[in-house]
C-alpha positions as a Markdown table, in Angstrom:
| # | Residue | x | y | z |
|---|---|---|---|---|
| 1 | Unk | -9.8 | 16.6 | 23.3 |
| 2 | Unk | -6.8 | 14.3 | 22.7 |
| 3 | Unk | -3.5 | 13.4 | 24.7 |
| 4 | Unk | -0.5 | 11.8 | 23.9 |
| 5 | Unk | 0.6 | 9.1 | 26.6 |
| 6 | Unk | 4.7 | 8.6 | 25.8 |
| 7 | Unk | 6.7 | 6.3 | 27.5 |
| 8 | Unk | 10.3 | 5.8 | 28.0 |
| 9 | Unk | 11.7 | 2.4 | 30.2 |
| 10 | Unk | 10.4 | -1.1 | 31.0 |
| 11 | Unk | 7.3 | -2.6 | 30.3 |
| 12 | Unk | 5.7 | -2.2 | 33.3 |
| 13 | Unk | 5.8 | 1.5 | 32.2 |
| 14 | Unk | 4.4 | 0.4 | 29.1 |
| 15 | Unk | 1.5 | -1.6 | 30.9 |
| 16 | Unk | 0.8 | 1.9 | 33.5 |
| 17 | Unk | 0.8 | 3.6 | 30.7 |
| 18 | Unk | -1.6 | 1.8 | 28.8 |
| 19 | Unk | -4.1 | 1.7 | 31.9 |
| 20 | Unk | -3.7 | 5.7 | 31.6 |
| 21 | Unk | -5.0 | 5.3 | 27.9 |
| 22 | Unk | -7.8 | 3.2 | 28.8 |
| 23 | Unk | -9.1 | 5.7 | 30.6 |
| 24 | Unk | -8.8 | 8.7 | 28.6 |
| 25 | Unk | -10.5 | 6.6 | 25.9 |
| 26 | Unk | -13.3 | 5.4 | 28.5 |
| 27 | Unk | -14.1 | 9.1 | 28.8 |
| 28 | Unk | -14.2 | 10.1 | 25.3 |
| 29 | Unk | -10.4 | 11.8 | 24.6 |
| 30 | Unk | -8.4 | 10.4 | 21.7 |
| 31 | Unk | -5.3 | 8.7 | 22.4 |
| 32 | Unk | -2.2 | 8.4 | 20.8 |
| 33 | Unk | 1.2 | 6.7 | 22.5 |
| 34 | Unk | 3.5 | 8.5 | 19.9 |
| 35 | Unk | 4.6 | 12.4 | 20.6 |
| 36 | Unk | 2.0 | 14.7 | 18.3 |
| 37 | Unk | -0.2 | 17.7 | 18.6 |
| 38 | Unk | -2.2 | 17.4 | 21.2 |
| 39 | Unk | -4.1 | 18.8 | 24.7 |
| 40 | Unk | -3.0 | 17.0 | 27.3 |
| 41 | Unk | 0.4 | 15.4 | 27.7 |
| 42 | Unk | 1.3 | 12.1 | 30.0 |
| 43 | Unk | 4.9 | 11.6 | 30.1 |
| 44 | Unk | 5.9 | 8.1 | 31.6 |
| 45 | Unk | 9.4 | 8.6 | 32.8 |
| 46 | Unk | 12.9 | 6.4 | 33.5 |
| 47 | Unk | 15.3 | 6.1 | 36.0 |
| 48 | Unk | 17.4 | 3.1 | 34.9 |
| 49 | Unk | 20.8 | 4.9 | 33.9 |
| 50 | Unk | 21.7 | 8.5 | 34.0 |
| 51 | Unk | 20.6 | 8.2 | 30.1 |
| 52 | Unk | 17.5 | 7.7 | 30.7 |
| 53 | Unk | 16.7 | 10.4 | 32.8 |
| 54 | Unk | 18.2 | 12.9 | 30.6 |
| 55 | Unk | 16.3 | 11.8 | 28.0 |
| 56 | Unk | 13.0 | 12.0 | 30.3 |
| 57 | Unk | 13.7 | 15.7 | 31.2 |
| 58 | Unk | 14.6 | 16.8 | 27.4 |
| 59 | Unk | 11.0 | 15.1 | 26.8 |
| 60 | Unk | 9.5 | 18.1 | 28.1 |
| 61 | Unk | 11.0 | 20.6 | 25.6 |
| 62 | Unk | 10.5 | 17.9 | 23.3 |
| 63 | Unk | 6.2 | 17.9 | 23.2 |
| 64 | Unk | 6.4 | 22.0 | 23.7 |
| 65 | Unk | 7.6 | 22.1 | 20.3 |
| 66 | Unk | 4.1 | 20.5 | 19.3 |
| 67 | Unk | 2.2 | 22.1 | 21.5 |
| 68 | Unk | 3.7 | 25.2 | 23.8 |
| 69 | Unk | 0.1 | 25.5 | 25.7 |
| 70 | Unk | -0.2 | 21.6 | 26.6 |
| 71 | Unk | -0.6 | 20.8 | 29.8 |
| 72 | Unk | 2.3 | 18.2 | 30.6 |
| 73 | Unk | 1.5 | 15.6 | 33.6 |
| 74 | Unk | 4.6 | 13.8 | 34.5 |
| 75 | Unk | 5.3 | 10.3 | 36.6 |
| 76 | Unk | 7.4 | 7.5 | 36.4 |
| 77 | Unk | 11.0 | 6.5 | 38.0 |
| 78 | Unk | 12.9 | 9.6 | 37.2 |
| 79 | Unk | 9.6 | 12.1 | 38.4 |
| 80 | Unk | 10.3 | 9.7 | 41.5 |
| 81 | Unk | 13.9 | 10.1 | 41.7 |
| 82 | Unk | 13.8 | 13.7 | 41.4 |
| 83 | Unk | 10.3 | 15.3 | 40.7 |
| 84 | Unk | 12.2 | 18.9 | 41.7 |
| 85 | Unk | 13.7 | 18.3 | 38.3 |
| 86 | Unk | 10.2 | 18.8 | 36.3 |
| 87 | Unk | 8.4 | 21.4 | 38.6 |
| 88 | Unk | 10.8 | 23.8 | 37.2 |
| 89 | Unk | 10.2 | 23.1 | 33.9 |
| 90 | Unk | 6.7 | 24.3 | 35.1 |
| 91 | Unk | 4.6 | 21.3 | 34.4 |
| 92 | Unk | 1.2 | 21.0 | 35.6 |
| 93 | Unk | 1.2 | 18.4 | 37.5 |
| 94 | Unk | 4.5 | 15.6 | 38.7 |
| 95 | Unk | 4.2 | 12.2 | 40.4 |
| 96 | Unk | 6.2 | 9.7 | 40.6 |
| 97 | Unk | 6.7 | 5.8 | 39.6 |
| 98 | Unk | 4.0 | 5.0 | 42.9 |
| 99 | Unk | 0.7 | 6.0 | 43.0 |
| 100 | Unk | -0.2 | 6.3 | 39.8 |
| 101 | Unk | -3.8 | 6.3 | 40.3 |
| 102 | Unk | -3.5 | 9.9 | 41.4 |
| 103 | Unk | -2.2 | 10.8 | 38.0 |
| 104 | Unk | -5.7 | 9.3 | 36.8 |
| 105 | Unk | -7.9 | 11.1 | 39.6 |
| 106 | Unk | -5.6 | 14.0 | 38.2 |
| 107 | Unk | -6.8 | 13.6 | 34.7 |
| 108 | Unk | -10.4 | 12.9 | 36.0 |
| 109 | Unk | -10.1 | 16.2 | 37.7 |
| 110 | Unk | -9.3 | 18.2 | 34.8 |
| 111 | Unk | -12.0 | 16.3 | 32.9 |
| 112 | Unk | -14.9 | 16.9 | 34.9 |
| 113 | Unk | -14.9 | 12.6 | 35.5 |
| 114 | Unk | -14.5 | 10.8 | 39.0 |
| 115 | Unk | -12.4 | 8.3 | 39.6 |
| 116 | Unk | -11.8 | 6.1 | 42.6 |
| 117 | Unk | -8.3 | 4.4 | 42.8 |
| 118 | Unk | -8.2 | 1.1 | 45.0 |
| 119 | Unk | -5.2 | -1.0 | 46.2 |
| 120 | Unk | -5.7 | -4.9 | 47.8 |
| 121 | Unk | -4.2 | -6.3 | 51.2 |
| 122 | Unk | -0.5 | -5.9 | 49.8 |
| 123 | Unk | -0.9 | -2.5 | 48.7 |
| 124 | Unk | -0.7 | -3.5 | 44.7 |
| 125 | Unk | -2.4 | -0.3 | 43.1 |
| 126 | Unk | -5.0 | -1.4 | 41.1 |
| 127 | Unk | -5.2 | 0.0 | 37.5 |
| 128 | Unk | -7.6 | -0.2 | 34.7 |
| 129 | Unk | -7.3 | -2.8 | 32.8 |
| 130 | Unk | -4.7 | -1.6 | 29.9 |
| 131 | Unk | -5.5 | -0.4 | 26.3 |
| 132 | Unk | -4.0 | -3.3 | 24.1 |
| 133 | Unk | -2.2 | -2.1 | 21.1 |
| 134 | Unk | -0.3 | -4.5 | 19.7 |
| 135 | Unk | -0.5 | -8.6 | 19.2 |
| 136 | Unk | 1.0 | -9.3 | 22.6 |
| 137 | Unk | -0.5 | -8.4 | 26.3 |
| 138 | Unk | 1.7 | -7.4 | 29.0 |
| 139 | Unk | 0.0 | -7.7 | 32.0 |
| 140 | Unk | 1.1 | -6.8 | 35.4 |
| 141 | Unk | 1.7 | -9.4 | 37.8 |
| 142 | Unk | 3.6 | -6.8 | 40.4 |
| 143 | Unk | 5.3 | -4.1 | 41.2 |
| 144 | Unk | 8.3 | -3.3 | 43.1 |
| 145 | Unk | 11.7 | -5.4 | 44.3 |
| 146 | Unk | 13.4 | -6.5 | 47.2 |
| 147 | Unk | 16.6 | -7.1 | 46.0 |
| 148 | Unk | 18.6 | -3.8 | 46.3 |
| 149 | Unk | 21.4 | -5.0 | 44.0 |
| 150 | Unk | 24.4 | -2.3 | 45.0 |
| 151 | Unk | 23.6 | -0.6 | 40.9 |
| 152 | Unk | 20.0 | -0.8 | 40.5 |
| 153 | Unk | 17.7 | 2.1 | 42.4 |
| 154 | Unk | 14.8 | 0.8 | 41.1 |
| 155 | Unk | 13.8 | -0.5 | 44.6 |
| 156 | Unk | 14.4 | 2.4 | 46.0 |
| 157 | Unk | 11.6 | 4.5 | 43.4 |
| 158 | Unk | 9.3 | 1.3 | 43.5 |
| 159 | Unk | 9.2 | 0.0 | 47.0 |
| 160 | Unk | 9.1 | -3.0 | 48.5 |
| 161 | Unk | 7.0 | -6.1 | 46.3 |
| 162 | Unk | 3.6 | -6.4 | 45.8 |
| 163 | Unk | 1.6 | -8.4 | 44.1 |
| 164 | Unk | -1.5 | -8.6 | 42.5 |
| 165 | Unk | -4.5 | -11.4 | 42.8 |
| 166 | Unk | -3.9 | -14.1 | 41.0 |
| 167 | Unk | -7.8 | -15.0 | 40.1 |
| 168 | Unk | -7.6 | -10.8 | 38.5 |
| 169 | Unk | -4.3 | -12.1 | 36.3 |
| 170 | Unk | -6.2 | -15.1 | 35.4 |
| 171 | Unk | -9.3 | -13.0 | 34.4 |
| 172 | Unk | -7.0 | -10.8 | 32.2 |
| 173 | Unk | -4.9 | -13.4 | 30.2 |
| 174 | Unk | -8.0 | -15.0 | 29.2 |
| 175 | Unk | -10.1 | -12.0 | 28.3 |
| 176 | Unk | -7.3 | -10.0 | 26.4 |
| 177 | Unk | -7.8 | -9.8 | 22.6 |
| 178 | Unk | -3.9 | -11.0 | 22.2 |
| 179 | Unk | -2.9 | -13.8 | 20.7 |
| 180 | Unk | -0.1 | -13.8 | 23.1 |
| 181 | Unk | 0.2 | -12.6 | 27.2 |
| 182 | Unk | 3.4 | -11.6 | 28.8 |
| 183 | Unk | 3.5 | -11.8 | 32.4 |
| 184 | Unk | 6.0 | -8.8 | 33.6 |
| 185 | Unk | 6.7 | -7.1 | 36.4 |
| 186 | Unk | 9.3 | -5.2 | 37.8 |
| 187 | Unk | 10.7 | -8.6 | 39.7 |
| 188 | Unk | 8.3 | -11.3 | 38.6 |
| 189 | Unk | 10.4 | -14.1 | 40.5 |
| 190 | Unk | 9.3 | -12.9 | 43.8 |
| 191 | Unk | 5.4 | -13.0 | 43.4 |
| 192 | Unk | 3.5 | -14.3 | 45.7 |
| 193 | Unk | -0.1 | -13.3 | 46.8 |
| 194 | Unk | -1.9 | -15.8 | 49.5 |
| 195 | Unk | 1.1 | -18.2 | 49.1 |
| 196 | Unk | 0.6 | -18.5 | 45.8 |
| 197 | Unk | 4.2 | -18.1 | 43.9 |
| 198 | Unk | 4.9 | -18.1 | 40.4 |
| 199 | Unk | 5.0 | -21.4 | 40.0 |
| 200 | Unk | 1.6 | -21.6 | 41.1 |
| 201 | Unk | 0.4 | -18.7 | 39.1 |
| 202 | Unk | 1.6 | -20.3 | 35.8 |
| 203 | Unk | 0.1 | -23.8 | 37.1 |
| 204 | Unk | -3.9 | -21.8 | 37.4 |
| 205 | Unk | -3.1 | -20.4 | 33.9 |
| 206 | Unk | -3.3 | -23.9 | 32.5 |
| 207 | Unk | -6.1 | -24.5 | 29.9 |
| 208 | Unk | -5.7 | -21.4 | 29.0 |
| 209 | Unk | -5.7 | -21.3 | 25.3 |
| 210 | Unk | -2.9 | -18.3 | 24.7 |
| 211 | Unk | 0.7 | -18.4 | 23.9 |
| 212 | Unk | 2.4 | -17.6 | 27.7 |
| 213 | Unk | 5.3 | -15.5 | 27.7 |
| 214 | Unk | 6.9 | -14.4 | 31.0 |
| 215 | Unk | 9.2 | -11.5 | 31.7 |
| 216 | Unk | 12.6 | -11.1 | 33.4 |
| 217 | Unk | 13.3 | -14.1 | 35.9 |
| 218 | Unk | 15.7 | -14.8 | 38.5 |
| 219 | Unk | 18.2 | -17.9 | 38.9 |
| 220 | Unk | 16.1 | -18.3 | 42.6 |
| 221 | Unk | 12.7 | -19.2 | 40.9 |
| 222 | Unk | 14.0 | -21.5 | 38.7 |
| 223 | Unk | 13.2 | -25.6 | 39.8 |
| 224 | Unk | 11.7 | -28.9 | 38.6 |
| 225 | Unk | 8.3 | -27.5 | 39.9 |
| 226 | Unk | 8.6 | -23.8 | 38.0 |
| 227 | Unk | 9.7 | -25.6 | 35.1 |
| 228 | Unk | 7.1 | -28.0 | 35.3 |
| 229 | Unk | 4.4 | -25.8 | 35.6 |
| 230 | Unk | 5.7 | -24.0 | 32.8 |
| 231 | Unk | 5.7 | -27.4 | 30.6 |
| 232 | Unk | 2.1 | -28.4 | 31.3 |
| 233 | Unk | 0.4 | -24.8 | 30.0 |
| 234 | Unk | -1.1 | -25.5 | 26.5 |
| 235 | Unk | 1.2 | -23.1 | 24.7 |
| 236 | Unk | 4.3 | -22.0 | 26.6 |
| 237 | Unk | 7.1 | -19.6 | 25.0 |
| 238 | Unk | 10.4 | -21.4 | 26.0 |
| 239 | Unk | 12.2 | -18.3 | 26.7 |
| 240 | Unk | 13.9 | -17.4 | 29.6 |
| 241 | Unk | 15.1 | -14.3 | 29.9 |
| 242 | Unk | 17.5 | -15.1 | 33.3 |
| 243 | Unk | 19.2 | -12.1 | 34.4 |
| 244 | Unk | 23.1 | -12.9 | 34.6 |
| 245 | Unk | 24.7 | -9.5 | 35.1 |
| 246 | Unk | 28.2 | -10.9 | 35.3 |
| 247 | Unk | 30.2 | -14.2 | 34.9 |
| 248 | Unk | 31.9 | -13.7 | 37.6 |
| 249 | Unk | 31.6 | -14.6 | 41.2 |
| 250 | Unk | 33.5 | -11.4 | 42.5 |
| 251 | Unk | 32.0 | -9.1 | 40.8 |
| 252 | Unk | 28.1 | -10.7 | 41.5 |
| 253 | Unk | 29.1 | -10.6 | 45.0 |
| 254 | Unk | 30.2 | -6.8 | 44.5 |
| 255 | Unk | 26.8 | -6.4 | 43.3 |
| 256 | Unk | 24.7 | -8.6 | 46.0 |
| 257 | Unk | 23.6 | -10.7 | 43.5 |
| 258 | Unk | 22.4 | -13.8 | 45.1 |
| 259 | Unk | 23.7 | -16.8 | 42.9 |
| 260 | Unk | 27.4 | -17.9 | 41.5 |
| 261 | Unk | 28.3 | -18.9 | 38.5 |
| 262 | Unk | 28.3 | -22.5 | 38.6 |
| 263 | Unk | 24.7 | -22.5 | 40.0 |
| 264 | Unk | 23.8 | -20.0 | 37.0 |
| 265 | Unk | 25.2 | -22.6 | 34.9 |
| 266 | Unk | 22.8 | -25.4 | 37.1 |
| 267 | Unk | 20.2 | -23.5 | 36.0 |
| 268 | Unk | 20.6 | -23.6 | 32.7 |
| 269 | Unk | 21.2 | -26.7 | 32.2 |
| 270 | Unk | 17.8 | -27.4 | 34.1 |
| 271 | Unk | 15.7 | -25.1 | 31.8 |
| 272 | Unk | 17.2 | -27.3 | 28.4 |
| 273 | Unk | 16.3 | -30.7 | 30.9 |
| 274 | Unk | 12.7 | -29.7 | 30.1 |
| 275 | Unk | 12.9 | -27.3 | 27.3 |
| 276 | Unk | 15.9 | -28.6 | 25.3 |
| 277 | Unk | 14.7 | -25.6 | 22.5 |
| 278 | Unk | 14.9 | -22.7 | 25.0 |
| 279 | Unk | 16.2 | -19.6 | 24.6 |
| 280 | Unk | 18.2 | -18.3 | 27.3 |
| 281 | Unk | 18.7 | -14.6 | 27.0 |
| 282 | Unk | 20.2 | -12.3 | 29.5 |
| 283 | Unk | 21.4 | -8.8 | 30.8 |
| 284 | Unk | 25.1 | -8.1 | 31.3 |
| 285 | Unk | 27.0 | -5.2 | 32.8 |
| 286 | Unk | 30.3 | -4.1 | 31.0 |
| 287 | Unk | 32.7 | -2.3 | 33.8 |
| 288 | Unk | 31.3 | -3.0 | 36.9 |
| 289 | Unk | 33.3 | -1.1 | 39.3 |
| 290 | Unk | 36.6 | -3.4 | 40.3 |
| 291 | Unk | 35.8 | -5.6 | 37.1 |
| 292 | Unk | 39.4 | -7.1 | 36.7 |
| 293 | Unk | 40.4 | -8.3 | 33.0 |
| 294 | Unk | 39.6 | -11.7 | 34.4 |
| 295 | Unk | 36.5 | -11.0 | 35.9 |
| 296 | Unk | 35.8 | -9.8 | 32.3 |
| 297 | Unk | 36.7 | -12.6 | 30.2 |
| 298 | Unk | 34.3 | -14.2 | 32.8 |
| 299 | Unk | 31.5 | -12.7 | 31.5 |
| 300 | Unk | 32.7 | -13.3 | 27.8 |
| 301 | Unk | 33.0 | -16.6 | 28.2 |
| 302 | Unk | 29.4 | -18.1 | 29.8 |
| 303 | Unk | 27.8 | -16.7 | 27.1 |
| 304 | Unk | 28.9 | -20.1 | 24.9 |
| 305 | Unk | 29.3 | -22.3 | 28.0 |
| 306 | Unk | 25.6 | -21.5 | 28.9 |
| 307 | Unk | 24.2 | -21.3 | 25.3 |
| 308 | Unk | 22.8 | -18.2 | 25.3 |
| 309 | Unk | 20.8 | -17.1 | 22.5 |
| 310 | Unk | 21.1 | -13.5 | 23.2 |
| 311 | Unk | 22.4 | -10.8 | 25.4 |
| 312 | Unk | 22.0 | -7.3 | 26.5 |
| 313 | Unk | 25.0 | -6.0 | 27.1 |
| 314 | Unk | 25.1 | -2.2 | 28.6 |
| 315 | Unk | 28.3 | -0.4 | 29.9 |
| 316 | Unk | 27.6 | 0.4 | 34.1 |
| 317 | Unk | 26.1 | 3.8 | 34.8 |
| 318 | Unk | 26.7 | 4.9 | 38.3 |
| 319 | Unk | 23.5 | 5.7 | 40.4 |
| 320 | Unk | 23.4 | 7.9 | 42.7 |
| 321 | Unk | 22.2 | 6.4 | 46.1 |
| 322 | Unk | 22.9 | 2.7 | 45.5 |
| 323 | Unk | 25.8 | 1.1 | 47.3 |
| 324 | Unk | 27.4 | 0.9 | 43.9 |
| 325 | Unk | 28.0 | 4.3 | 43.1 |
| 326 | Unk | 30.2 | 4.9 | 46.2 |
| 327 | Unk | 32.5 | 2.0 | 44.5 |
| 328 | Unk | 35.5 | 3.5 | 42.1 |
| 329 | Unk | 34.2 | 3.5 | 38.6 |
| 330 | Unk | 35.6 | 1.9 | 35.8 |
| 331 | Unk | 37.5 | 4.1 | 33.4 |
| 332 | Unk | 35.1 | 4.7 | 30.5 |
| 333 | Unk | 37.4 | 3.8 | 27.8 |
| 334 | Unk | 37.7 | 0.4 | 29.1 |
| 335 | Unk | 34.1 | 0.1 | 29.8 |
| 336 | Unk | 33.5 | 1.1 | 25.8 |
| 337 | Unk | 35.9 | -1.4 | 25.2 |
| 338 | Unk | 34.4 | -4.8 | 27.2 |
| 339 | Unk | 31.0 | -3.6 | 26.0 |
| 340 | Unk | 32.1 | -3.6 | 22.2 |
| 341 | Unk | 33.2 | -7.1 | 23.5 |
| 342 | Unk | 30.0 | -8.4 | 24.7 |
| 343 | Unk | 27.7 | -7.0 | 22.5 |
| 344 | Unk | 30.6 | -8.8 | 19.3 |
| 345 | Unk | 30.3 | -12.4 | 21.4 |
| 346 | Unk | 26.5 | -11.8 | 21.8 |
| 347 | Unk | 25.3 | -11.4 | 18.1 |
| 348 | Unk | 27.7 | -14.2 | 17.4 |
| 349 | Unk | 25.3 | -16.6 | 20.2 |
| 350 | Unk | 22.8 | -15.2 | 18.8 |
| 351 | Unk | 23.6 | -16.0 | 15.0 |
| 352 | Unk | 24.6 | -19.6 | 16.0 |
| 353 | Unk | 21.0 | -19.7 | 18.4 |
| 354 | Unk | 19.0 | -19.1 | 15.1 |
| 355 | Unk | 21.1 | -21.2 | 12.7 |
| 356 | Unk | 20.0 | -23.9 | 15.1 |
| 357 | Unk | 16.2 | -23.8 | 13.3 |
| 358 | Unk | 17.1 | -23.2 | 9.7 |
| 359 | Unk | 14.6 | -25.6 | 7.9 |
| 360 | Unk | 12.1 | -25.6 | 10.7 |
| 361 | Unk | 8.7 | -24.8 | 10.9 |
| 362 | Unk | 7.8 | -22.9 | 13.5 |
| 363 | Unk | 4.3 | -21.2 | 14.4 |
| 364 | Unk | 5.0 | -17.0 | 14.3 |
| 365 | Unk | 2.6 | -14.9 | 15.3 |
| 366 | Unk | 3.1 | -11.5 | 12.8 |
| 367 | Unk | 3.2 | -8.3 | 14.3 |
| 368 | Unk | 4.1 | -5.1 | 12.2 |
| 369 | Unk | 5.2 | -4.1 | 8.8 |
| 370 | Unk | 9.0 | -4.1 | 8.4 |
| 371 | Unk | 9.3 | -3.1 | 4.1 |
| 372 | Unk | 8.1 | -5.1 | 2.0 |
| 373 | Unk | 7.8 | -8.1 | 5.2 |
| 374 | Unk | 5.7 | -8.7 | 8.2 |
| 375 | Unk | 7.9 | -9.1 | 11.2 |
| 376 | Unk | 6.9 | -11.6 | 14.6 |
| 377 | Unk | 8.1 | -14.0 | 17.0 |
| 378 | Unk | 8.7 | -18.0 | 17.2 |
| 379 | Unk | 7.9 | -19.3 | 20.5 |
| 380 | Unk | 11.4 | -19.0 | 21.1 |
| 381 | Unk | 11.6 | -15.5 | 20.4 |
| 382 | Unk | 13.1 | -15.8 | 17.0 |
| 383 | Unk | 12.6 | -12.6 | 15.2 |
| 384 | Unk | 11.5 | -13.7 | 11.9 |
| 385 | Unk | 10.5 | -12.2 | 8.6 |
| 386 | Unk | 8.0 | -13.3 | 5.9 |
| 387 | Unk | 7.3 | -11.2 | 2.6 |
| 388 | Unk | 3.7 | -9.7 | 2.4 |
| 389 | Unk | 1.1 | -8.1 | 5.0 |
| 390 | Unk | 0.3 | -10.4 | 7.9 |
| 391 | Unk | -0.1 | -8.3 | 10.5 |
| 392 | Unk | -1.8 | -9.8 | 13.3 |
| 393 | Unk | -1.9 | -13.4 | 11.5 |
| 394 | Unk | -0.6 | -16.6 | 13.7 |
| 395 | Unk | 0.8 | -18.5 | 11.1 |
| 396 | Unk | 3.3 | -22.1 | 10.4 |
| 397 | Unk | 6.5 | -21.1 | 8.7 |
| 398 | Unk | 9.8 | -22.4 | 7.7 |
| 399 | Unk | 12.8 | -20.6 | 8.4 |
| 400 | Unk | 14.9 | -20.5 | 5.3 |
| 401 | Unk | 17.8 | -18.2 | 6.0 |
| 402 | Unk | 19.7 | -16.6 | 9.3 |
| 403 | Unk | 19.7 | -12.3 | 9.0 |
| 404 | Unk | 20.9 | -10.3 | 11.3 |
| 405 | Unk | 18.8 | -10.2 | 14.7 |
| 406 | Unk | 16.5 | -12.7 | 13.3 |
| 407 | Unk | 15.7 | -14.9 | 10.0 |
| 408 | Unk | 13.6 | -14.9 | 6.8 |
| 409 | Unk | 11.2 | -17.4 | 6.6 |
| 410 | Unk | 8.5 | -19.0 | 4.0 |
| 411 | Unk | 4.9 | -20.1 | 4.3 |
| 412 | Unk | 5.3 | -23.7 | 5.3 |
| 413 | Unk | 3.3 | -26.1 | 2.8 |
């Protein structure tokens, strides 16, 4: 028996998805997370942009073509959104981006295994612990988001927050086989289990002896005692990726976003207070609906003024049922235009980030084959290439030139 688990979206997908794989493995069926021949198909959907949910439905006719008698079990954001969408593409089972325990006691079902799915006080679905593939762990620190920014119906197909136990993150991080952990989530910023915020989480992972990574943050977490906490673990990655959105306080009031740009700015000049090395990265929307040229060159220019070291910039893609999508779009051309822009002004940040540790030596743990180099990541999240087969290696390295999206380094002597 095997079965291809594919996903599509964040990496809290990715996570689910690898608690689905452990297991099929713990029962004895082969996994594989890339589309192949195979018996059973778990298809791990998105919701983020229109995009993304056409691509999740084309999925289906996609893993027909290697097997036409697979049986195809779908979940995720767009199953959520609008599981009517897959039952008529006659699937054999749909559920959606909650619950997806019951895809398990589905598979358990078909398997002849049981399964018994719990959730704690908060309702945080617990998961088996997930299938680690690759040099870094991303575990799961909580699902759902309270924000309901007027574009994003993520909260709407995850629900409200809930977080996990912290003693059960603590367990993971130190028993993973990962050089690295990443806590993620779908809003990180706003965990809290007993009373016990982020802050505090990071503080009980001290000791720990793993490179620390943390997902998506938002400018309200950000303080002297985050920061702190942050500073005292044994090997933090100072990288911050600090969702922005837009420059502009019109348009992030447009989109309830709960900060300005000057206190954005406050921020960041916090984070290089204790981590004058950090790399800021970010999210930005191109064309939010009533983005005026000015509220534009707004968003162009804090990406130097806040020394950003990359950003992901992505054109706005109306949702249906958010507040945004009753707003007056932005005429596409323009929006193709401003994201050209952004994406121009962020590989020049980034290019100028990078050149910043030309002749350094910095400690890269080495991922995957890229040619004839072995690609990984600075503590900083430099992308950096050495020559030779060092997969899974942690090793000290100069950087000797600046590439495109990264930079080629040397064994240091």
């Amino acid at each position: 028996m095997k079965a291809c688990v594919f996903t599509l979206g964040c990496k809290v997908n990715e996570v689910e998805s690898a608690s689905v794989m452990a297991a099929l493995r713990e029962w004895g069926v082969e996994v594989s997370e890339h589309l192949c021949p195979a018996d059973i198909y778990v298809l791990n959907t998105c919701a983020v942009t229109r995009e993304a949910e056409k691509k999740s439905r084309q999925l289906i006719a996609r893993v027909r073509k290697f097997n036409p008698n697979g049986e195809i079990f779908v979940v995720g954001c767009a199953a959520q959104k609008d599981g009517q969408a897959f039952i008529e593409r006659d699937v054999h089972y749909v559920g959606g981006a909650r619950g997806k325990n019951g895809l398990i006691a589905a598979l358990a079902n078909k398997l002849g295994r049981e399964y018994a799915a719990t959730n704690n006080d908060q309702g945080y679905e617990n998961m088996p612990e997930p299938l680690q593939l690759r040099t870094r762990a991303f575990i799961k620190i909580e699902d759902g988001c309270n924000n309901f920014c007027s574009y994003c119906v993520i909260p709407y197909l995850r629900g409200r927050v809930r977080s996990r136990a912290a003693e059960e993150i603590v367990c993971e991080v130190k028993h993973t086989v990962c050089p690295e952990a990443v806590l993620t989530g779908i809003n990180i910023s706003a965990y809290n289990y007993g009373g016990l915020g982020l802050a505090g989480l990071i503080a009980a992972l001290r000791g720990i002896k793993k490179r620390i990574r943390l997902g998506s943050i938002e400018c309200s977490v950000i303080d002297e005692n985050f920061l702190s906490a942050c500073r005292e673990l044994e090997d933090f990655a100072p990288q911050f990726h600090l969702s922005l959105q837009s420059g502009s306080d019109a348009v992030l009031k447009r989109m309830n976003r709960r900060y300005t740009r000057a206190q954005y700015l406050e921020k960041c000049a916090l984070i290089y207070k204790f981590f004058p090395e950090a790399a800021i990265t970010t999210d930005i929307i191109a064309g939010f609906p009533g983005e005026s040229d000015a509220d534009f060159e707004d968003s162009l220019s804090i990406i130097d003024e806040a020394g950003l070291a990359r950003v992901h910039a992505f054109a706005f893609s109306p949702r249906e049922g958010t507040a945004a999508f009753k707003m007056k779009d932005t005429p596409a051309d323009i929006k193709q235009q401003r994201l050209s822009r952004l994406l121009k002004a962020g590989a020049a940040a980034e290019q100028r980030y990078i050149s910043r540790f030309i002749g350094s030596i910095q400690s890269v743990i080495f991922e995957d084959m890229e040619g004839g180099c072995t690609a990984g990541y600075t503590p900083n999240y430099i992308k950096v290439w050495l020559p030779g087969d060092h997969s899974g290696q942690t090793l000290n390295v100069r950087l000797i030139s600046v590439r495109e999206g990264g930079a080629f380094a040397e064994l240091a002597e």
